[in-house]
C-alpha positions as MATLAB code, in Angstrom:
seq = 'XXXXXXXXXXXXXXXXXXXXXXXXXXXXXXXXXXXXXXXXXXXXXXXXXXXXXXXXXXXXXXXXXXXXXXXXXXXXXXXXXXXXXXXXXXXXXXXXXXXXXXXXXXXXXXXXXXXXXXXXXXXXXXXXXXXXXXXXXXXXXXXXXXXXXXXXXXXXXXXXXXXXXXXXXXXXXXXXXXXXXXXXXXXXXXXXXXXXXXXXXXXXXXXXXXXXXXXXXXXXXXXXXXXXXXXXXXXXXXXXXXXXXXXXXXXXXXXXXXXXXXXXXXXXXXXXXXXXXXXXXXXXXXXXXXXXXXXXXXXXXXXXXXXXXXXXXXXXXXXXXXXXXXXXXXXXXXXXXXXXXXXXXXXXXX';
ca = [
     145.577  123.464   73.452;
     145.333  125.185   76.718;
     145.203  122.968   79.889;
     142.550  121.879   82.414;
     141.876  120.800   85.600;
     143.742  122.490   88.970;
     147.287  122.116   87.336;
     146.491  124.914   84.956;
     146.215  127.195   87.070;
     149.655  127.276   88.375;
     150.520  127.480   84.822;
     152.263  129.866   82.533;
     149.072  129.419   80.037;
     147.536  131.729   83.317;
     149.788  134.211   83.284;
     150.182  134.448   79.404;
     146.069  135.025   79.232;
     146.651  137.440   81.717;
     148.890  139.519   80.349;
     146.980  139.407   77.181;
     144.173  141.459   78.951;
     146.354  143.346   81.381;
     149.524  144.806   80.529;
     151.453  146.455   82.981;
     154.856  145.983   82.080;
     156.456  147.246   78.500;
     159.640  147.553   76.910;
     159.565  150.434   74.241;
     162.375  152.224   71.928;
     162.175  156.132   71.409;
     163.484  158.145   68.653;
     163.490  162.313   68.892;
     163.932  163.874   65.236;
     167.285  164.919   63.963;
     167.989  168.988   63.349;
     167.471  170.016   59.935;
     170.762  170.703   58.119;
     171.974  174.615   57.995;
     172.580  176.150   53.683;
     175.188  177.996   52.119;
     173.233  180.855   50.331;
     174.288  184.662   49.502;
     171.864  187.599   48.708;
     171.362  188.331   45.737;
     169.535  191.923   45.252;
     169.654  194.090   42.940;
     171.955  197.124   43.211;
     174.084  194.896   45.774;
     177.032  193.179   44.460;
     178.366  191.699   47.024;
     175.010  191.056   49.137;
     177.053  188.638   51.845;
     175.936  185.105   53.349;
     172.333  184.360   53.840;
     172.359  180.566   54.737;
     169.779  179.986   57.346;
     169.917  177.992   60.227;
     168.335  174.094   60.435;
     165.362  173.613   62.634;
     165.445  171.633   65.763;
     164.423  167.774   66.046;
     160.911  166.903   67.438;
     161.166  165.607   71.171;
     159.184  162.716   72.735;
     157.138  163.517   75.451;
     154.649  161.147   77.408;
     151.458  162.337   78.742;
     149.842  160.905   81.338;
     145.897  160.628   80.754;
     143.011  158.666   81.962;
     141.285  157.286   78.699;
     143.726  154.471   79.577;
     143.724  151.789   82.461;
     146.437  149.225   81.036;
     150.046  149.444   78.651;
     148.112  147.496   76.046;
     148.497  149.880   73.345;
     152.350  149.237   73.588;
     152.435  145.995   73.138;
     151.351  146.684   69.638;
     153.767  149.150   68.710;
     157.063  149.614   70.297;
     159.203  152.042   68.619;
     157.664  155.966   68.407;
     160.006  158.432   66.013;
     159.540  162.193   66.630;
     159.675  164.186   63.049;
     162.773  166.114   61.881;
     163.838  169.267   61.742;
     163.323  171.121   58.223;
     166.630  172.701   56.692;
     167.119  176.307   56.746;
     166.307  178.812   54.103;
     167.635  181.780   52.358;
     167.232  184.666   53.046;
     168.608  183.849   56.506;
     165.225  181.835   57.308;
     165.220  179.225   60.211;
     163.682  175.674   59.300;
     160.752  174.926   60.715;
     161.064  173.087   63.666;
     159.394  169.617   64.270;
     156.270  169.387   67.092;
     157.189  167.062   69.886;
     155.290  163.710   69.614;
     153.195  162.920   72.382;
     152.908  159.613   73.769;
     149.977  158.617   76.146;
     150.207  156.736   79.108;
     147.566  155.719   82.081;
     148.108  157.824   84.689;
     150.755  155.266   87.561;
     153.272  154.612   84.718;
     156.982  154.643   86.260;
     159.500  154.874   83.134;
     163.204  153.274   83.693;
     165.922  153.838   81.377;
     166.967  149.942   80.529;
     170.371  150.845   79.443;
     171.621  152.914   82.512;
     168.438  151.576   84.794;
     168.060  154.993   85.913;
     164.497  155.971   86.889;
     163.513  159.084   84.552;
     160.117  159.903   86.185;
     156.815  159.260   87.382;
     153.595  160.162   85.943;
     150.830  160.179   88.542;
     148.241  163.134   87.551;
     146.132  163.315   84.315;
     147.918  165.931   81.638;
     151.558  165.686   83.652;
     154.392  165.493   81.010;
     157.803  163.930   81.045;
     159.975  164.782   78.059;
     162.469  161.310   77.696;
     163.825  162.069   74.561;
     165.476  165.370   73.235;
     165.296  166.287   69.809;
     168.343  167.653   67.786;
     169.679  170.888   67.456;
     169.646  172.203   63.872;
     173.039  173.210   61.881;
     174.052  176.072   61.123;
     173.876  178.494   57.983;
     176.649  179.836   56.173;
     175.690  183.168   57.587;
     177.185  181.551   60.893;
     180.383  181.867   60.230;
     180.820  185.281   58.671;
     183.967  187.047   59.873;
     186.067  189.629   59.229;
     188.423  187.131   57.433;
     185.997  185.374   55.772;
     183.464  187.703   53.662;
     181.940  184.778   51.870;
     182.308  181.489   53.809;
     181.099  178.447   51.888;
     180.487  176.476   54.714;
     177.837  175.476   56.860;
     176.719  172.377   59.400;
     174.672  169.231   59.261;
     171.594  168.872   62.241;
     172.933  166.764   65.287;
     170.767  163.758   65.616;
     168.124  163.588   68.407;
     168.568  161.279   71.317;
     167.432  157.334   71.234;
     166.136  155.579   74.152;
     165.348  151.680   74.934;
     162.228  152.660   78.255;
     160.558  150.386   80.228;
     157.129  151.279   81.169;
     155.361  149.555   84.116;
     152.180  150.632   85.548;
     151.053  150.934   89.138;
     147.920  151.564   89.993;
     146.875  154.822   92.037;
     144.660  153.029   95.437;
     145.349  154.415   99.128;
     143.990  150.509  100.048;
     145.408  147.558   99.017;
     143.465  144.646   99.751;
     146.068  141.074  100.213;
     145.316  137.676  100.899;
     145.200  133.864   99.601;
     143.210  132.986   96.733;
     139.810  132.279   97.700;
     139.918  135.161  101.017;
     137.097  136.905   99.273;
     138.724  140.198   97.907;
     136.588  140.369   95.030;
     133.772  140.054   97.341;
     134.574  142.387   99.406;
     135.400  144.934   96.847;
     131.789  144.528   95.587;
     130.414  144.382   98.893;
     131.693  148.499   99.610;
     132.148  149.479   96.391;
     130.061  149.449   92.802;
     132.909  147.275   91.362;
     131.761  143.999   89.597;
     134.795  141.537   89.558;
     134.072  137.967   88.773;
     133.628  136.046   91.866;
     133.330  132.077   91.940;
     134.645  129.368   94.136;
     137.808  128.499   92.937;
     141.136  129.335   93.258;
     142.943  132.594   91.035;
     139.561  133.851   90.292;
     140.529  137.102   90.634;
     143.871  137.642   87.740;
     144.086  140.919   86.976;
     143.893  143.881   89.675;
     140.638  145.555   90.336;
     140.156  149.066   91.255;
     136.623  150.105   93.500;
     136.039  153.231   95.144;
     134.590  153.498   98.366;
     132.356  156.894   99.753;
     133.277  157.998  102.806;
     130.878  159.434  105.526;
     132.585  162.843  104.320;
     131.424  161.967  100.692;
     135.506  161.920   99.209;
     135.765  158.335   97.358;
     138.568  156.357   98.469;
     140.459  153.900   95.504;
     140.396  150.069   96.822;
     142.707  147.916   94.766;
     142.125  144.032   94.783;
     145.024  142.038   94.319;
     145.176  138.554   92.714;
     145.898  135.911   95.839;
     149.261  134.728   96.902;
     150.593  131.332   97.448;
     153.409  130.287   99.068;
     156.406  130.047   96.563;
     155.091  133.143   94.998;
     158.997  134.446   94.567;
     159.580  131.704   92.616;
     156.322  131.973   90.422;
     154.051  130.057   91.759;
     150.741  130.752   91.075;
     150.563  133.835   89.411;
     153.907  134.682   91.122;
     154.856  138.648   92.571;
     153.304  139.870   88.821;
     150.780  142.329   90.094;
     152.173  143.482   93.423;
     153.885  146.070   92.209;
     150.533  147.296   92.249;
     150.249  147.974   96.555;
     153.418  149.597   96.165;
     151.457  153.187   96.029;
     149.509  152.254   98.550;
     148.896  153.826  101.893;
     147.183  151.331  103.870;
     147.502  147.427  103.312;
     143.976  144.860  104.487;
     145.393  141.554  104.998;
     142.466  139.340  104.506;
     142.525  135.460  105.769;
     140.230  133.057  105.167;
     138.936  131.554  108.061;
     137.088  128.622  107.121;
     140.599  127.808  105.010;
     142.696  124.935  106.725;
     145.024  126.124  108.626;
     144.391  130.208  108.442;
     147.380  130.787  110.537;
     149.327  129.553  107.952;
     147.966  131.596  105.584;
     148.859  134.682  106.655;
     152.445  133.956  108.000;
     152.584  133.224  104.258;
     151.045  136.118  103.155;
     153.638  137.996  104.936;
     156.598  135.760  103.944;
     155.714  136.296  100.422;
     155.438  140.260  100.856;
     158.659  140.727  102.684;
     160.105  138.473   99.430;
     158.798  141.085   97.264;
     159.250  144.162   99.102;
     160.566  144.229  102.403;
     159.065  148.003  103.215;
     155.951  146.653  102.542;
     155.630  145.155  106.706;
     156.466  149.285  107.458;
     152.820  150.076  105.680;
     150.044  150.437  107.836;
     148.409  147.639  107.409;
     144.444  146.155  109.102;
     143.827  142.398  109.817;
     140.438  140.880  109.001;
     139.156  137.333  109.292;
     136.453  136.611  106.637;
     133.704  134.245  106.145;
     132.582  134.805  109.471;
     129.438  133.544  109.031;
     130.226  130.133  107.823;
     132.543  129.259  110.776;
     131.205  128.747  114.568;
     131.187  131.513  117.396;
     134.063  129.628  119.652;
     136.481  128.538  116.354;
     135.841  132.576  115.353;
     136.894  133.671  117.620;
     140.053  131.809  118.751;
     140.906  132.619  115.560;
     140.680  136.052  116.126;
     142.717  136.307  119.716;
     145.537  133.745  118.559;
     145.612  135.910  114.944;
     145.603  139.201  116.940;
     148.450  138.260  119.172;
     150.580  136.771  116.583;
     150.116  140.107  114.967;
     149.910  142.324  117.441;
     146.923  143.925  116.292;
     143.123  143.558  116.244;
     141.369  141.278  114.019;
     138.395  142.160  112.613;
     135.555  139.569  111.945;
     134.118  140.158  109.050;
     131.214  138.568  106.432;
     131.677  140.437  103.010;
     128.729  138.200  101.925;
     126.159  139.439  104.807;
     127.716  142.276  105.276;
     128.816  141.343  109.152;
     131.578  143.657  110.431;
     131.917  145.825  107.014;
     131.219  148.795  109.019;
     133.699  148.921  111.815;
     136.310  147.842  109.285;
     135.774  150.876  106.916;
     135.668  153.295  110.016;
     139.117  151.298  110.958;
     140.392  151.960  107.148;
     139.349  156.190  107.511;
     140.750  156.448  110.617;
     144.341  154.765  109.843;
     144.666  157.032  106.281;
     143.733  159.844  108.528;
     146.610  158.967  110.801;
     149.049  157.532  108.212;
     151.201  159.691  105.528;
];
């Protein structure tokens, strides 16, 4: 029976729903096909007596390629099946005929998946654009036909070779999501709000903490007309490192990103707290994270007074050493400057 009340959400039952909806981390086993096996045939024609080998060659293993694509957002499919086994190689033939060779087996993936090697823990590749390929598996070569091994010495050789088996893999998949703006805060800063406030994304909204548990992607227009990706990020609380909350699970997700919003609440407690957290917890997960560019904005600036706003603001700027903007992403207050703020730092930053 799943819990209630405020201790269930710094649950596992959280995180276990979650990942039931989003998965963005897999564990998978690949297996290319084996060469087909090379024969030991001879001609056999008439008016030739002696017509000489004619053992064909096996055909090569099928590999395993993945394909990136974007008919899928999450890993979900994997968790459903995990091992994928590329077809083998037929034998060879007489008549010195090749087998047939096996067709690689193609694996889809949403376009952001990293793959790792778990035995080694060597990163294989990265599949960022739609129809990019990564073959992680090689298929084997086939054996080879009597006709091989035809020699001077050795007129009629009887012997031939077995296919070498293709290669085996344990992967791990995880998936990042392609944004250029990743928008970081506590729970209850008002990311999802602001995501539907500049973009035609619909995440749930309420007022409670972890509302948000799974990443959201929005794209914003710019004046140019291009459509900038805006990923929301579930909220942070401190002891995040240690799994608080819904611990460092989805922040593998700003990694890609070019330009960070750090959003604080400001009718929250203490919302200098809150962001020296913020930051603690980033630097925990990724200390090249505080190198990103990276915008600070005050929300819910319409339920706090002019003189509390902005002291907030100035002592939040200087700690900083940046501007804060003061923004509303309920009335809209401040949504404009911030935006041109956001094009002209990705203009700026690589």
């Amino acid at each position: 029976m799943a819990p209630s009340g405020p201790a269930r959400w710094g649950s596992r039952w959280v995180q276990e729903k979650v990942l039931m909806q989003f998965i963005d981390l897999v564990q998978i086993e690949v297996q290319a096909g084996r060469g087909g096996d090379g024969i030991v045939a001879f001609r056999r024609e008439k008016f030739v007596p002696a017509g000489g080998p004619a053992g064909g060659d096996g055909g090569r293993g099928g590999d395993v390629i993945l394909e990136a694509t974007t008919n899928l957002q999450t890993l979900l499919d994997f968790k459903y099946r995990r091992r994928f086994t590329a077809g083998d190689g037929r034998r060879g033939g007489p008549k010195n005929r090749t087998g047939a060779s096996a067709p690689p087996l193609l694996v889809k993936v949403p376009c952001g998946t990293e793959v790792h090697d778990l035995g080694s823990n060597i990163w294989l590749g990265d599949l960022t654009t739609p129809g990019q390929q990564l073959c992680i598996a090689t298929g084997g070569q086939g054996g080879f036909g009597n006709t091989r091994y035809l020699s001077n010495r050795n007129r009629a050789p009887e012997q031939c070779t077995h296919g070498h088996p293709g290669q085996q893999r344990q992967l791990r998949l995880e998936l990042k999501l392609l944004a250029e703006v990743g928008l970081v805060g506590c729970p209850n800063a008002g990311k999802s709000t602001l995501i539907r406030a500049l973009s035609a994304a619909r995440p749930k909204v309420a007022d409670y903490p972890f509302t948000t548990l799974t990443p959201n992607l929005g794209v914003v227009r710019r004046p140019t007309g291009d459509g900038t990706v805006f990923a929301d990020i579930p909220g942070l609380i401190q002891g995040a490192a240690m799994g608080a909350g819904l611990g460092h699970d989805f922040l593998r997700h700003i990694q890609r990103t070019r330009l960070l919003v750090h959003l604080v609440d400001a009718t929250a407690e203490d919302p200098h707290r809150d962001a020296t957290v913020l930051l603690g917890e980033l630097t925990a997960y990724d200390p090249t994270l505080l190198d990103r560019p990276r915008l600070l904005a005050l929300n819910k600036s319409d339920a706090v007074d002019a003189s509390r706003l902005e002291y907030l603001a100035t002592t939040l700027g200087q700690h900083f050493q940046q501007p804060c903007h003061q923004i509303s992403a309920v009335t809209g207050q401040g949504l404009e400057p911030l935006k041109q703020d956001i094009w002209d730092r990705l203009a700026t930053c690589t």
